[in-house]
C-alpha positions in Angstrom: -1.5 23.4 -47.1 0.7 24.2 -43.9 2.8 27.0 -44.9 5.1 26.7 -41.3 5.0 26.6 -37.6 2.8 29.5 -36.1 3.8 28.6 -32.5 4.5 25.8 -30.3 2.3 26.2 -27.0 3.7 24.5 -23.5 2.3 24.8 -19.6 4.0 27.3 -17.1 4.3 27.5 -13.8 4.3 31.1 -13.7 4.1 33.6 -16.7 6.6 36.5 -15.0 8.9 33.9 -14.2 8.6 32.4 -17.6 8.8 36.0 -19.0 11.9 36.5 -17.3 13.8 33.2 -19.3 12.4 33.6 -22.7 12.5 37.7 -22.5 15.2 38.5 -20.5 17.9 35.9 -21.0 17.0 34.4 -24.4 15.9 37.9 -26.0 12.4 36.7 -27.6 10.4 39.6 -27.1 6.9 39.2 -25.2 4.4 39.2 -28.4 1.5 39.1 -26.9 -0.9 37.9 -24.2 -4.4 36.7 -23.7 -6.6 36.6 -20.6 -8.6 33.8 -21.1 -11.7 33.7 -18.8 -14.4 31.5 -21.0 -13.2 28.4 -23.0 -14.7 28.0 -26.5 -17.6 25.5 -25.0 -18.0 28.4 -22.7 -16.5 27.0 -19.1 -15.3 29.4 -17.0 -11.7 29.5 -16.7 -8.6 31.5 -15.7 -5.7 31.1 -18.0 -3.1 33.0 -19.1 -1.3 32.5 -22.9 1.5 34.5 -23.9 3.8 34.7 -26.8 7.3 35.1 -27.2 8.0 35.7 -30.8 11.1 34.6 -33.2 13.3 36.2 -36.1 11.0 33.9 -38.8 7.4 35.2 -37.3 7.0 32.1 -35.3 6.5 31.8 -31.9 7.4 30.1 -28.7 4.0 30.1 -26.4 3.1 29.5 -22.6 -0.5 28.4 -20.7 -0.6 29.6 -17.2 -3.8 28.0 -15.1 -3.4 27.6 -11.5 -6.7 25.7 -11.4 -5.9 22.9 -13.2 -3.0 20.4 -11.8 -0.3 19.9 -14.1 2.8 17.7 -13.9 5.8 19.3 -14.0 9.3 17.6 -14.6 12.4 17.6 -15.6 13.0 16.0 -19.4 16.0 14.0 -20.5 16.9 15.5 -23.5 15.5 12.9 -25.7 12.4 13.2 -24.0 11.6 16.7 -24.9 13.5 19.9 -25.7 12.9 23.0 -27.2 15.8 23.7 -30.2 16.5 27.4 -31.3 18.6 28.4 -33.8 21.1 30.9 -33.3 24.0 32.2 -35.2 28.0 30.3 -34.2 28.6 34.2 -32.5 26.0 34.0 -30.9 26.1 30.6 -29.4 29.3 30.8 -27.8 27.9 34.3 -26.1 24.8 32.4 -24.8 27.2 29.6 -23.7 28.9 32.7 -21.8 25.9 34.2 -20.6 24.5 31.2 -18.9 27.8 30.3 -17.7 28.0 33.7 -16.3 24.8 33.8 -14.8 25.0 30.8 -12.8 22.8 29.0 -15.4 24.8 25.6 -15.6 24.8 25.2 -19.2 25.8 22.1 -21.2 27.7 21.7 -24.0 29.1 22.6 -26.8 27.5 19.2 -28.2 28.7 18.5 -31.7 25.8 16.7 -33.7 27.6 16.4 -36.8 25.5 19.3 -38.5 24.9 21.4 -35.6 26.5 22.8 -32.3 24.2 22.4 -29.5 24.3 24.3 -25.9 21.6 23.6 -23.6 19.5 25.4 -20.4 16.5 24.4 -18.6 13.9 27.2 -18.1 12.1 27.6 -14.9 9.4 24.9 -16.2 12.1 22.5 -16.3 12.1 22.6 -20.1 15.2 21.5 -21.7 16.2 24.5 -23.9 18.5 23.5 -27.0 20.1 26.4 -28.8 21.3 24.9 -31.8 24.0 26.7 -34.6 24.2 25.2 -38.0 27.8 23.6 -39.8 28.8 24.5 -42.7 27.3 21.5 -44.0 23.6 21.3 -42.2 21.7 21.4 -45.3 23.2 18.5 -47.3 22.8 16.1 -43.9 19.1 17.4 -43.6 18.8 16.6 -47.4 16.5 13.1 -47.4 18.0 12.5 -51.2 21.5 12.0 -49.4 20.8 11.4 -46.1 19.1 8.0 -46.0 16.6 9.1 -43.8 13.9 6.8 -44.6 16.8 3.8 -44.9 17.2 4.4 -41.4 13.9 4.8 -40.5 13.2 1.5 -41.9 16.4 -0.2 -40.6 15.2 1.0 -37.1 11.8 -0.5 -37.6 12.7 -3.9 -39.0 15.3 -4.1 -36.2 12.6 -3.3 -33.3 10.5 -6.4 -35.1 13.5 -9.4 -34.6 
């Protein structure tokens, strides 16, 4: 049975760079860092993976490999972002940080249960630091949420 999320694991351009957002701005310590020369079918290869890990023993990872074209964009945010949670404190200082170091944050973003800043790494990741409202867990709750009424209301409504 899956007991959580180990890591997620996304392309960089360059690991140092990379390593300088996650590590240096965000604070999630480098973890750890493979050199990976063979694949598992045993090609040759030239990648680097490394780990930055979280407060809950999860982990946001990276892929560096020059040798293999990848296309890097910019996301909308509802195309693909990366949401952290952080404390209310410590979103407002983040929100001051990046302001302060020229990082052109956005936000505060109410979402009902959450307060939402957001960055773009050097990858052109969109980076969501998310804080939870006093009253997250009952909108996350699917017994009084009507998740799966939406879900389905969404569904019937892409079928007209």
């Amino acid at each position: 049975m899956i007991k959580g999320l180990h890591h997620n694991a996304y392309r960089c351009r360059d690991s140092e760079e990379t390593r300088k957002f996650y590590e240096d701005f965000l604070g999630l310590p480098l973890a750890g860092s493979l050199d990976i020369s063979e694949t598992k079918t045993g090609r040759e290869t030239k990648v680097l993976h490394t780990f930055y890990g979280m407060d809950d023993g999860s982990y946001l990872a990276f892929f560096e490999d020059q040798a293999t074209p990848f296309d890097f964009k910019d996301q909308r945010d509802f195309d693909l972002h990366i949401a952290l949670e952080v404390t209310p404190e410590d979103l407002q200082a983040m929100l001051d940080k990046g302001n302060a170091e020229g990082m052109d944050p956005r936000g505060v973003a109410d979402h009902t249960f959450v307060h939402s800043i957001y960055f773009r790494d050097p990858n052109g990741y969109v980076i969501e630091l998310t804080a939870k409202m006093d009253d997250h867990d009952r909108h996350m709750n699917p017994a009084t949420n009507n998740a799966r009424g939406i879900l389905d209301g969404w569904q019937a409504a892409k079928g007209a």
